[in-house]
N, C-alpha and C positions, 0 to 999 in steps of 0.2 A: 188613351186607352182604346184599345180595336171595339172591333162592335162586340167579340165572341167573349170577349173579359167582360164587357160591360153585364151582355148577358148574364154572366156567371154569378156577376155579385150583385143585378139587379133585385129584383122584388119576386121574382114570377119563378117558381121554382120550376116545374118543367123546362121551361126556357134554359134557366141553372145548367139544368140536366143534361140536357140535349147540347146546351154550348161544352159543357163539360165533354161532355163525350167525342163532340167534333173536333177539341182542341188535341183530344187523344188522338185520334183516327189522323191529323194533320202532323201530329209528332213536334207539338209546337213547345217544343223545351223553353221560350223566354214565356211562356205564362205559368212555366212550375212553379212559382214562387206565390203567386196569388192563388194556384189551385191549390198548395198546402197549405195558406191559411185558410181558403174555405172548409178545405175537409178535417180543419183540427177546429173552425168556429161554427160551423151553418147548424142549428137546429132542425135541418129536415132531411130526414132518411131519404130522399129521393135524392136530392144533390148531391149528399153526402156519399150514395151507394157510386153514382154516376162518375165524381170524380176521383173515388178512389179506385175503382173499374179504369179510368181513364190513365190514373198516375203508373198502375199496377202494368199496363200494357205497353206504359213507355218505359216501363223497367226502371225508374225513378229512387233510389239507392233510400231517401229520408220518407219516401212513402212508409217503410217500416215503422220506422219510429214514432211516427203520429200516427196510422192506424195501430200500432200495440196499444198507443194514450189510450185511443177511443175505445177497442176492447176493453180495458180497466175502466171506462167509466161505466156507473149504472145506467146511463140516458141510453145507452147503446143496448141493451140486456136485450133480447127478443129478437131484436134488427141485426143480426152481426154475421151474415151468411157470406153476402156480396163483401164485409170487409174481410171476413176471413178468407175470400175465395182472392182477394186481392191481395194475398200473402202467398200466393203460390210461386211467385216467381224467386223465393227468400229464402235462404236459410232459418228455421225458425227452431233450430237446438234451443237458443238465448230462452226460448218461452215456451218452452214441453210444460210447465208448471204451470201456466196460465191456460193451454191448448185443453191439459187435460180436466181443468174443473169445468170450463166449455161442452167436452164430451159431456161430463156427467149432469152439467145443472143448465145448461140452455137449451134452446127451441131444437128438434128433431135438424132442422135444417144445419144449424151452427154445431151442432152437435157431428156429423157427418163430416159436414167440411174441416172442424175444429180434429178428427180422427185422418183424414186424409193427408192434410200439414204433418199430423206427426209421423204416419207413414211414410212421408217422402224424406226425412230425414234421413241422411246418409249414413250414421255412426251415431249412436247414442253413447255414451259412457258408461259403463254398470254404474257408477256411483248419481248418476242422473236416472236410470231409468229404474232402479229398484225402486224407491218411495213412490214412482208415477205407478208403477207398476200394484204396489200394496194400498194404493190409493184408489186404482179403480177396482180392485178386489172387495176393498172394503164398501163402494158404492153403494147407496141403497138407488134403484131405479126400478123402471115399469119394464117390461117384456121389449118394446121396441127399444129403446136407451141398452139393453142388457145386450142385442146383439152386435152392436157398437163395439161397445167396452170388451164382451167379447172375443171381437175381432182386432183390438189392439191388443189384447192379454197373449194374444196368437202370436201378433208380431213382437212381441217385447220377448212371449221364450222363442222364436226365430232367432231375436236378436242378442239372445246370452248363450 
């Protein structure tokens, strides 16, 4: 194992991080495999942001798939900015339904990035974006979340 993997799944989470990221920045496609199981195992949001920031920049096709897992888990609730931001490079139609409870019930941060994914989708379907649509209607939120939700209610009649 190189020293940049050892980093990764050592002890020292910074280190983690930092190898995580240099493995990005080198385009080292034979360590995808051990950087998807750390960003679908590692208990720490610092590794975890770093390698999927990393996977996301090498455009990594199964990055999807395990950061949507981690979205859907609660241990991710609060922290989920950088994984969202590492969905920008995806199609992410498959999970408007997941994106949009995001806007509405996570951190100002996730909430943003979680509205920006669904703006950059290409085609919504009416039969997809109606219930998203009566779903952030029916929202209850605070003043700042309201201009969010807002600002997709804007894009969804854009997009009928």
């Amino acid at each position: 194992m190189g020293e940049l993997l050892a980093r990764l799944v050592g002890a020292d989470p910074d280190a983690a991080r930092e190898a995580a990221l240099e493995l990005g920045d080198r385009r080292d496609y034979e360590a995808v495999p051990v950087m998807l199981e750390v960003l679908a195992t590692t208990p720490d949001t610092r590794v975890r942001n770093g390698v999927a920031y990393a996977l996301s920049a090498m455009r990594i096709p199964e990055t999807f798939d395990v950061v949507v897992a981690l979205l859907r888990e609660e241990r991710t609730r609060g922290a989920r900015g950088t994984l969202l931001f590492a969905l920008r490079p995806f199609d992410c139609l498959s999970i408007l339904p997941l994106l949009v409870e995001i806007v509405i019930d996570d951190t100002w941060e996730s909430s943003r990035e979680a509205a920006y994914l669904i703006s950059e989708v290409e085609v919504i379907p009416v039969e997809a974006w109606e219930p998203l649509r009566e779903r952030l209607r029916a929202a209850r939120v605070d003043d700042e979340r309201r201009e969010t939700i807002e600002f997709l209610l804007g894009f969804f009649r854009a997009e009928g």
